[in-house]
C-alpha positions as a LaTeX table, in Angstrom:
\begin{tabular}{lrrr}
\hline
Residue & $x$ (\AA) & $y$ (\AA) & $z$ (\AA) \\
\hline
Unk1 & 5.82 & 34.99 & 0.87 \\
Unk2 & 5.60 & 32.18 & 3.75 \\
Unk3 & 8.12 & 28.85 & 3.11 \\
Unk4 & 5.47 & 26.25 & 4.01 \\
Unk5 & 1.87 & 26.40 & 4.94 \\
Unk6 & 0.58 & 23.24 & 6.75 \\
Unk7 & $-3.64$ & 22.21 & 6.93 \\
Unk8 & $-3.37$ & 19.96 & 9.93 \\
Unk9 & $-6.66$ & 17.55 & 11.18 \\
Unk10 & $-6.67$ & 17.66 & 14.90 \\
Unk11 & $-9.35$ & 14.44 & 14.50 \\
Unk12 & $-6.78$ & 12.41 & 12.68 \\
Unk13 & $-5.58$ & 9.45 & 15.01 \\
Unk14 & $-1.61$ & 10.14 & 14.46 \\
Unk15 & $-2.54$ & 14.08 & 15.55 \\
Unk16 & $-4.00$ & 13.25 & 18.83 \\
Unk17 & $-0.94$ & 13.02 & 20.26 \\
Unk18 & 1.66 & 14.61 & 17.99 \\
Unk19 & $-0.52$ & 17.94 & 17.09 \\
Unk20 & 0.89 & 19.81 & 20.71 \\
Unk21 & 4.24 & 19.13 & 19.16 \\
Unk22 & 3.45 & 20.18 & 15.96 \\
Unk23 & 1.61 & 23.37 & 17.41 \\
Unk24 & 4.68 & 24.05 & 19.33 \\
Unk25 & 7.21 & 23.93 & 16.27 \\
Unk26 & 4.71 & 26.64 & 14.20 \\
Unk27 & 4.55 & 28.65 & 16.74 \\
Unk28 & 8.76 & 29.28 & 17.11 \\
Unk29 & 9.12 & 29.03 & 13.18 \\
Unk30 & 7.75 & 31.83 & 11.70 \\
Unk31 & 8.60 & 30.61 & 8.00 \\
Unk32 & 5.50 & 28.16 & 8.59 \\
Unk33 & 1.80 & 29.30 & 8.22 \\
Unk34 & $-0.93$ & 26.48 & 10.12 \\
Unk35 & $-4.08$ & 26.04 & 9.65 \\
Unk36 & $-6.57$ & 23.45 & 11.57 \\
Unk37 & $-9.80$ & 22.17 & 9.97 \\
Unk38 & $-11.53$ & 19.47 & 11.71 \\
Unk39 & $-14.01$ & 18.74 & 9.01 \\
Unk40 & $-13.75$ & 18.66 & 5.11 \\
Unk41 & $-15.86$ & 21.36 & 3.93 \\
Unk42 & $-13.29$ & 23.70 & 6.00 \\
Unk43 & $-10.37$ & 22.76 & 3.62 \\
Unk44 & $-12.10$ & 24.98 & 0.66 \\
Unk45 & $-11.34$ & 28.35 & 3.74 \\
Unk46 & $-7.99$ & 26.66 & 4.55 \\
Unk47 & $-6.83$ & 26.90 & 0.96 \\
Unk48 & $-8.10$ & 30.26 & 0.32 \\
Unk49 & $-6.67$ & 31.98 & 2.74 \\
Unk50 & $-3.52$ & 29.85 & 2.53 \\
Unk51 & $-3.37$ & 31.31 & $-1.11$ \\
Unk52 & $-3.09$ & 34.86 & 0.39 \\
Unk53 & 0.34 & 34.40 & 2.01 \\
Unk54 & 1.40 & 32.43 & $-1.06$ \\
Unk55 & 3.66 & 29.87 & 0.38 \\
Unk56 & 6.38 & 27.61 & $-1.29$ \\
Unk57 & 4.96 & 24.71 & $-0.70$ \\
Unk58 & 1.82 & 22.92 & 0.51 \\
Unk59 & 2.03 & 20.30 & 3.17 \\
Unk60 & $-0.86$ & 17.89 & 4.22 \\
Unk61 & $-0.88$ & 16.59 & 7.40 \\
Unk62 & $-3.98$ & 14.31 & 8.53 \\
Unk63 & $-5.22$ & 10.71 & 7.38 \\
Unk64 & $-6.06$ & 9.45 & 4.37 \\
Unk65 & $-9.57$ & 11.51 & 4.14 \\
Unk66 & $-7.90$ & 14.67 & 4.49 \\
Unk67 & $-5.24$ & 14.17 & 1.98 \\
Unk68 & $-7.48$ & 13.19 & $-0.14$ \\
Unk69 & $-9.97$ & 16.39 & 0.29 \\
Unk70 & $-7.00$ & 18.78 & 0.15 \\
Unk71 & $-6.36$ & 16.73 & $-3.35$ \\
Unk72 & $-9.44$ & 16.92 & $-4.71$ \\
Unk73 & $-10.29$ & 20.79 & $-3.79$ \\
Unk74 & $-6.89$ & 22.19 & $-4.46$ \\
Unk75 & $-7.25$ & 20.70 & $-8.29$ \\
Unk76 & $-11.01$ & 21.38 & $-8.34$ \\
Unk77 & $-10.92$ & 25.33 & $-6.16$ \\
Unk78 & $-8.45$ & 26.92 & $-8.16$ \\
Unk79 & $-7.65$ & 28.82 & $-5.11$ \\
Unk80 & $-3.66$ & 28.93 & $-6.45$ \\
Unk81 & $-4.51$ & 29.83 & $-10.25$ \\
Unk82 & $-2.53$ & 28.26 & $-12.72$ \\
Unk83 & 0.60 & 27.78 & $-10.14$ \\
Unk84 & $-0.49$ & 25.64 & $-6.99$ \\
Unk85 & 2.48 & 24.95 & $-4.81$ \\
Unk86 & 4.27 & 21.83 & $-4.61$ \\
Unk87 & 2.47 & 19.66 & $-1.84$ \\
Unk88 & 3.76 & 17.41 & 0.32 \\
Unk89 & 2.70 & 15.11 & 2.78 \\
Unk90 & 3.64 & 14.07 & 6.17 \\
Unk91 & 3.68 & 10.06 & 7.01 \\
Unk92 & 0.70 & 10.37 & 9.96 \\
Unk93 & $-1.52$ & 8.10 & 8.16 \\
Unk94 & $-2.20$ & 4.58 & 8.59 \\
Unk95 & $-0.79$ & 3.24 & 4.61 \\
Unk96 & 0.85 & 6.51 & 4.04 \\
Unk97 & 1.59 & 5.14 & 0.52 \\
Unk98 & 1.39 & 8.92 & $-0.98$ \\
Unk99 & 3.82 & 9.81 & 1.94 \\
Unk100 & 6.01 & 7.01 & 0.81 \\
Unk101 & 5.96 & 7.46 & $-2.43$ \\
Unk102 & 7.28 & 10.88 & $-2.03$ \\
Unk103 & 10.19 & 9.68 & 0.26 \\
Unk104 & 8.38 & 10.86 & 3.23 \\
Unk105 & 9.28 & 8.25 & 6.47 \\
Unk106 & 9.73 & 8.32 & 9.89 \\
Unk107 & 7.97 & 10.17 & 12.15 \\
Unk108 & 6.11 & 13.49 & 11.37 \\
Unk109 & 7.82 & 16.30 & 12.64 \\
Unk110 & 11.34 & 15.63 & 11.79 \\
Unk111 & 10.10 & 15.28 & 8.86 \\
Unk112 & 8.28 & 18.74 & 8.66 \\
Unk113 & 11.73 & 20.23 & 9.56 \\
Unk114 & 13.11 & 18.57 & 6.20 \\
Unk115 & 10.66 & 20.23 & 4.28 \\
Unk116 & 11.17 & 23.98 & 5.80 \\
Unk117 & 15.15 & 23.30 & 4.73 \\
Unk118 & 14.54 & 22.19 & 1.58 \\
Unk119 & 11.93 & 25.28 & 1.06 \\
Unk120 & 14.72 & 27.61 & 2.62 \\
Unk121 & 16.86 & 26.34 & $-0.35$ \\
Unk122 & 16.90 & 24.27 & $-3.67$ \\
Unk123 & 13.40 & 23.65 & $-3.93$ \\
Unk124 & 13.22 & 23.08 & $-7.72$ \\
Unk125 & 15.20 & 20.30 & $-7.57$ \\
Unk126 & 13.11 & 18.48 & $-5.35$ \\
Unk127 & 10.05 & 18.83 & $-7.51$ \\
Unk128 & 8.09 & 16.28 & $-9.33$ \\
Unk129 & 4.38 & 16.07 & $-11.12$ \\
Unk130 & 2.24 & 13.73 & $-10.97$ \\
Unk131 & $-1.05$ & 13.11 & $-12.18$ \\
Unk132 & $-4.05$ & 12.29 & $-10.15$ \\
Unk133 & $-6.37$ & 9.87 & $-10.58$ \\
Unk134 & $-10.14$ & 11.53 & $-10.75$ \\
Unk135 & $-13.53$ & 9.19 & $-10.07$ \\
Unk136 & $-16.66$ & 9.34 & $-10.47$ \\
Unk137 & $-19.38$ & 7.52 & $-9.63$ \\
Unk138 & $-22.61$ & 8.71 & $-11.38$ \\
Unk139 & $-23.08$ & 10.47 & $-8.32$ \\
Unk140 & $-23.60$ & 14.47 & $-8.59$ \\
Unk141 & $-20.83$ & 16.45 & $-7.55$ \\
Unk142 & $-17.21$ & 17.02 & $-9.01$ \\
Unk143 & $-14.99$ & 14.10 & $-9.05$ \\
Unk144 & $-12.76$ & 12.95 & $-6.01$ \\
Unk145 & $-9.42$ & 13.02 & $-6.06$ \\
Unk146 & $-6.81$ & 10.34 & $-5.48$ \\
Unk147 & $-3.54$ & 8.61 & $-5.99$ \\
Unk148 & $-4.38$ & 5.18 & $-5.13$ \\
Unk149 & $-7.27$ & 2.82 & $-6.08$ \\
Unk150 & $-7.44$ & $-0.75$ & $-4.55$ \\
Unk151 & $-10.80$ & $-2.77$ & $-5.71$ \\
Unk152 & $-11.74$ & $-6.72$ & $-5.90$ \\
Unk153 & $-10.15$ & $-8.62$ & $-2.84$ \\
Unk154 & $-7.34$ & $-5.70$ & $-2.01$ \\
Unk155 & $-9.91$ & $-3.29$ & $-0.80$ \\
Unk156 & $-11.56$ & $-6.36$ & 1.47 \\
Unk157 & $-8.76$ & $-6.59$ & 2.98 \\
Unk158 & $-7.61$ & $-2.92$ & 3.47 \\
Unk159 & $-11.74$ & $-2.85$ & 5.33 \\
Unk160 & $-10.95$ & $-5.95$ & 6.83 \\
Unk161 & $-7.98$ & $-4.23$ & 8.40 \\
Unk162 & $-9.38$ & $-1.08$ & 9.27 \\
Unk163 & $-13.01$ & $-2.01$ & 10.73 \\
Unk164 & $-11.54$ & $-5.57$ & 12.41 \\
Unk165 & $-7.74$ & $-5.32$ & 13.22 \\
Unk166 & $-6.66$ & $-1.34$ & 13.68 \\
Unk167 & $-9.80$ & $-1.69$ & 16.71 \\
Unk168 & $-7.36$ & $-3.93$ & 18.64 \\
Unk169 & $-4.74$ & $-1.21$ & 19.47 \\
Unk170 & $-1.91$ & $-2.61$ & 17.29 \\
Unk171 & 0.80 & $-0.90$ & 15.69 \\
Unk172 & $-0.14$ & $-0.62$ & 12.17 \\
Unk173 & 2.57 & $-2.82$ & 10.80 \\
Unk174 & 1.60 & $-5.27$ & 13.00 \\
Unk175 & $-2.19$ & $-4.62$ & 12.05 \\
Unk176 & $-1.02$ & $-4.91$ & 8.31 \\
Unk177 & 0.72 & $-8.29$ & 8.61 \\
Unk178 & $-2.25$ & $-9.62$ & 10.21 \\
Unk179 & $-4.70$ & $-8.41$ & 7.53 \\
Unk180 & $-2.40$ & $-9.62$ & 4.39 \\
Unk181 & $-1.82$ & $-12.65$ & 6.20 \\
Unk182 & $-5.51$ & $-13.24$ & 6.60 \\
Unk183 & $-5.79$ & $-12.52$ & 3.32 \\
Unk184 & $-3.72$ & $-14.67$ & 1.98 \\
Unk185 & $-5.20$ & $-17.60$ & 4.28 \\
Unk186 & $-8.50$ & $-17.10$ & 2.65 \\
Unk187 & $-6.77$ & $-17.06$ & $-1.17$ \\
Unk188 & $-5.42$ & $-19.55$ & $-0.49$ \\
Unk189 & $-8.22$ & $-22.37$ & 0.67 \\
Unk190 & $-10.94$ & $-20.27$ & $-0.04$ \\
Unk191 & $-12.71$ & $-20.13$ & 3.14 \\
Unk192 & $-15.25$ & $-17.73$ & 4.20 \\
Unk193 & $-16.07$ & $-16.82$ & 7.53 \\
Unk194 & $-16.91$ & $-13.91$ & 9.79 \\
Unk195 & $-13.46$ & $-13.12$ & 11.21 \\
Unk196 & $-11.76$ & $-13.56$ & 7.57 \\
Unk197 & $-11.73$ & $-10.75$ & 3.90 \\
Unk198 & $-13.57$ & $-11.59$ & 1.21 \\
Unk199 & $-10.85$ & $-11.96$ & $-1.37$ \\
Unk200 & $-12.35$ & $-12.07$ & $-4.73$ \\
Unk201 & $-15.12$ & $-9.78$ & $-6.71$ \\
Unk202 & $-16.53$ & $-10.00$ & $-10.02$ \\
Unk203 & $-15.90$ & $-7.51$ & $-12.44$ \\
Unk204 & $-15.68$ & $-5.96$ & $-15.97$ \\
Unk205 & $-13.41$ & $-3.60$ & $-16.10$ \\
Unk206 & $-13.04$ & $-1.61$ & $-19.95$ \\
Unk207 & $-10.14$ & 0.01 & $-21.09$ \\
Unk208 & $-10.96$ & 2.95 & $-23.52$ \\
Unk209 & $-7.78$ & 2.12 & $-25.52$ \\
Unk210 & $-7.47$ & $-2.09$ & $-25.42$ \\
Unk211 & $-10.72$ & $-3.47$ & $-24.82$ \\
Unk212 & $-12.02$ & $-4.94$ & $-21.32$ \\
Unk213 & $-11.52$ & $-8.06$ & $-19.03$ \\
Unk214 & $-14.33$ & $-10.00$ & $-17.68$ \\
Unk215 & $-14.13$ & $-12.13$ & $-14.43$ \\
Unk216 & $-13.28$ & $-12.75$ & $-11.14$ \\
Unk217 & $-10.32$ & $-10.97$ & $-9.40$ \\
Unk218 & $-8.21$ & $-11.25$ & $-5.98$ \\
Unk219 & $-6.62$ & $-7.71$ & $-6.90$ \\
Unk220 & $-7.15$ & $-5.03$ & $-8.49$ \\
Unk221 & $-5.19$ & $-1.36$ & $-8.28$ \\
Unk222 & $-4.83$ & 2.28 & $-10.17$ \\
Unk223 & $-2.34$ & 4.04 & $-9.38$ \\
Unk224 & $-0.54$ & 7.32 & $-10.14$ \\
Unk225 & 2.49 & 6.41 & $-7.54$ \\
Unk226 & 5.61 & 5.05 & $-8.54$ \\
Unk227 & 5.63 & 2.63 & $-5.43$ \\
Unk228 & 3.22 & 0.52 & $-4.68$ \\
Unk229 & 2.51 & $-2.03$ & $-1.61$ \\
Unk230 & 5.43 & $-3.67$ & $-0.52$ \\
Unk231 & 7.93 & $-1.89$ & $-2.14$ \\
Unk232 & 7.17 & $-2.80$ & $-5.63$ \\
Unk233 & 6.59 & $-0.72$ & $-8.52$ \\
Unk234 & 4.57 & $-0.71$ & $-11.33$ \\
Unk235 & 5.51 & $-1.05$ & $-14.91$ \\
Unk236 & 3.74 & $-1.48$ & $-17.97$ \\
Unk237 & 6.40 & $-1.93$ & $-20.67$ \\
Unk238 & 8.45 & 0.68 & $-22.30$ \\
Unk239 & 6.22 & 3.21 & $-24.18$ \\
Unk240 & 3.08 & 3.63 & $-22.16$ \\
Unk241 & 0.07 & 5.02 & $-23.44$ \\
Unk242 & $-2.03$ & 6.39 & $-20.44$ \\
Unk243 & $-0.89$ & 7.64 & $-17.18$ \\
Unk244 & $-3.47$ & 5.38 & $-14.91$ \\
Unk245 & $-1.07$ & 2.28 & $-13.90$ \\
Unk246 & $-3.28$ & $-0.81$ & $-13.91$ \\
Unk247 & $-3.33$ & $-4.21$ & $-12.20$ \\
Unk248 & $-5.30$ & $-6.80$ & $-12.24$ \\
Unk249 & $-5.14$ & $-10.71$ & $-10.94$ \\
Unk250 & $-7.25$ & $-12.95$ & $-11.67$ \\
Unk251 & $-9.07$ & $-15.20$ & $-9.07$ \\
Unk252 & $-7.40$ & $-18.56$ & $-10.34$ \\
Unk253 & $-4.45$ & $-20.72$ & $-9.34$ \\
Unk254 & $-2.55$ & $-18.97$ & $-12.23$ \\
Unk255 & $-3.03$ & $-15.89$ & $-10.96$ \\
Unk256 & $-2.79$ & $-16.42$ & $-7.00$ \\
Unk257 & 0.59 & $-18.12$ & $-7.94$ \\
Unk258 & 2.31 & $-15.53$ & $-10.14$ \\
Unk259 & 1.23 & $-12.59$ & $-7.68$ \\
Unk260 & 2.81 & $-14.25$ & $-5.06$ \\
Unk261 & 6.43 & $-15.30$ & $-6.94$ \\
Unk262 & 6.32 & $-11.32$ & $-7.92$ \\
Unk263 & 5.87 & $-10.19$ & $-4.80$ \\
Unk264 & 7.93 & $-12.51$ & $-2.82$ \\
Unk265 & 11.03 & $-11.52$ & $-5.53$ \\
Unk266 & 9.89 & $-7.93$ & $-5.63$ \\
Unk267 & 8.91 & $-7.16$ & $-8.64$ \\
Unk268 & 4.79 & $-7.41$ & $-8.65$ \\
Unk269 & 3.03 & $-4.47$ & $-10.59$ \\
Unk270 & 6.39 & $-5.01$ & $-12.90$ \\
Unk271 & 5.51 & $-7.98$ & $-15.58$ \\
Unk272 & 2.73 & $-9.48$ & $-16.96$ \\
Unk273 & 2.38 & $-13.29$ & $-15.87$ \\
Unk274 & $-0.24$ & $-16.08$ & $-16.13$ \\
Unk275 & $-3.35$ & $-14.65$ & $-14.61$ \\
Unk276 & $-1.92$ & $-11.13$ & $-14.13$ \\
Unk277 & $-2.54$ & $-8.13$ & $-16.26$ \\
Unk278 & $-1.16$ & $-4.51$ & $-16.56$ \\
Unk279 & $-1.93$ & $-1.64$ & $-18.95$ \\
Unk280 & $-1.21$ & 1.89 & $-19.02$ \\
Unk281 & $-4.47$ & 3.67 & $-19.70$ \\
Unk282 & $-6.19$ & 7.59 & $-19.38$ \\
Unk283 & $-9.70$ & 6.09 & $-18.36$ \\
Unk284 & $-11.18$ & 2.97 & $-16.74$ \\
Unk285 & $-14.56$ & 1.87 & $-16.25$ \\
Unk286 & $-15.38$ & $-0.72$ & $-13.52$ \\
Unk287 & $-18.63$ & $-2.36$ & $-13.47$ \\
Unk288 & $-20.44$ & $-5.20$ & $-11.26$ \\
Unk289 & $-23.07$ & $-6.83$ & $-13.52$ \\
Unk290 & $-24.11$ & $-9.41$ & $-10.32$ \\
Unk291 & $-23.09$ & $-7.60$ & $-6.63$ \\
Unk292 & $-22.22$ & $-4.32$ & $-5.39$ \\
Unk293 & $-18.32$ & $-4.45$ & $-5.42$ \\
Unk294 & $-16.36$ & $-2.33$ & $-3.25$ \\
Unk295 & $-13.35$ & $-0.18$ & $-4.74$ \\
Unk296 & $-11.42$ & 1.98 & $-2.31$ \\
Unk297 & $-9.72$ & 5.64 & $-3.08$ \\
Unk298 & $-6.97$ & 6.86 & $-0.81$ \\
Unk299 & $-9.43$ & 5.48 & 2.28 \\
Unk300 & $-12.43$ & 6.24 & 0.86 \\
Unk301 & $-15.87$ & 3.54 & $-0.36$ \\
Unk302 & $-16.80$ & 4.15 & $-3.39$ \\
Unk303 & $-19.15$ & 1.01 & $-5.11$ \\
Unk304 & $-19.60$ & $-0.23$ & $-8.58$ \\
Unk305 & $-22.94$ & $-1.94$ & $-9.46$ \\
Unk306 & $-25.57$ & $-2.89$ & $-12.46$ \\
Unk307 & $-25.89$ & 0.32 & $-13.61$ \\
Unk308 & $-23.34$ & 2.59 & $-11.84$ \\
Unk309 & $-19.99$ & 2.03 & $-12.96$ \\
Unk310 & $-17.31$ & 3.43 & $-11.95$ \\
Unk311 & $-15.13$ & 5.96 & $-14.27$ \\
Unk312 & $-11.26$ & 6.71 & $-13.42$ \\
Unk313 & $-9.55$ & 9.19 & $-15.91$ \\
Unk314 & $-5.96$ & 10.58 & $-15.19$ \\
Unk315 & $-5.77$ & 14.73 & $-14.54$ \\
Unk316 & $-3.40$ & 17.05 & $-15.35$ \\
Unk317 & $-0.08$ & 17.15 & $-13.79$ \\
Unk318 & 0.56 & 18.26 & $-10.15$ \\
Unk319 & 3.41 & 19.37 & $-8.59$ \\
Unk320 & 4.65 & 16.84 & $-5.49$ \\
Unk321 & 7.63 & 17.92 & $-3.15$ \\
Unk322 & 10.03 & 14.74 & $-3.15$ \\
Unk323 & 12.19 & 14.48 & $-0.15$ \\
Unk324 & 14.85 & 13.17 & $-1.78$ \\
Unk325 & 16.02 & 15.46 & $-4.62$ \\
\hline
\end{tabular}
């Protein structure tokens, strides 16, 4: 049995430099087993034959598009049987929320070293589940795979970061500031221009438990993560129902005001407010009865229009490595 196997994506941006480093470490540790794929439809080999030297656990290393792949074909291939190993992920995106979330930070490598001790030793207690959250958008196919939704205004601005500001060079905390504050600019005095997001969408969006809400909204996420952006979390009261954390604000003073109270005390995604709603659900449907409205999974476009919602349901549980036990 090998301790860790690692799928690496030599075309991710934080590999083009790191990856001889990363190379380097495999090589001298023999408790890890690599694989490279440098296009998605490779991850289906990578997990096969990654199955054969059954390793302890799974670690991810790429951007958002390959985590998400790995995700999606690891639940989908059934390349582990019943008992996939606990994945992990190293923080060489450009969000790295799922990274985050799992208590991955700093830079890559050091952090690959954590993981081979913790596999050496008590792995169990460094184990969590969580469940993914599976779309599908009337296209054919199997559903993908994710752990983060951001639609309405949010996923404007996470395009409006990545096709206008990550071009300039920037670090990406630098490239984020820019983009939320540009954000927030156009929420704000609701301007429109070229160089500025579109903050706002409308939407229906049905719960299959509580009913649906109709309108126009600066943000809307689903998430399976315990953190969200900016270090908040997201609660839906005491006995939730459905494993899909929702929320929603509302494109009106109301709402613009109470998300940012919440967020500048730290607690947004925690309480309802005026003009900001959570659930706790096990399937969403977002629709766009007027425009095509964007909605973005772990990096990837998906759009909801007349006709072709969009359908999240929760999954089973899947076993995450957590850094910190």
């Amino acid at each position: 049995m090998t301790l860790v196997a690692l799928i690496s994506n030599p075309r991710s941006t934080g590999n083009k430099a790191m990856l001889p480093a990363v190379r380097d470490y495999c090589a001298r540790n023999p408790d890890v087993f690599h694989y490279e794929v440098e296009e998605v439809h490779q991850i289906a080999d990578a997990l096969r034959a990654i199955a054969l030297v059954k390793p302890r656990v799974l670690v991810i290393n790429g951007g958002d598009g390959t985590v998400q792949a790995t995700l999606t074909e690891l639940y989908h291939g059934g390349h582990f049987g019943k008992t996939p190993p606990p994945v992990a992920v190293l923080p060489n995106g450009k969000t790295n929320l799922i990274a985050l979330d799992l208590g991955a930070r700093g830079k890559p490598l050091p952090t690959l070293d954590r993981i081979v001790e913790i596999a050496r030793n008590d792995l169990e207690s460094h184990i969590v589940v969580r469940q993914l959250i599976a779309l599908s958008d009337g296209e054919d196919g199997r559903p993908v795979l994710g752990m983060f939704m951001g639609g309405a205004g949010l996923a404007e601005i996470i395009l409006y970061c990545r096709q206008k500001i990550y071009p300039l060079g920037l670090p990406n905390s630098i490239s984020h500031f820019i983009a939320a504050i540009a954000g927030l600019f156009t929420m704000l005095f609701g301007l429109t221009a070229k160089f500025l997001p579109i903050t706002r969408s409308a939407l229906r969006i049905s719960y299959f438990q509580k009913g649906e809400l109709n309108g126009s909204f600066l943000v809307v996420m689903v998430t399976t993560l315990e953190k969200l952006l900016l270090g908040s979390r997201a609660d839906s009261g005491p006995s939730p129902t459905g494993h899909l954390k929702f929320i929603a604000v509302e494109h009106n003073r109301a709402g613009l005001t109470t998300m940012l109270i919440d967020t500048l005390m730290g607690r947004f995604g925690t309480r309802r407010g005026r003009g900001v709603h959570l659930a706790r659900e096990d399937m969403i449907r977002i629709d766009s009865d007027r425009t095509r409205s964007r909605v973005i999974l772990d990096g990837e476009i998906f759009e909801a229009s007349a006709g072709k919602p969009i359908i999240l349901r929760s999954t089973d549980p899947v076993p995450f490595l957590r850094l910190a036990a």
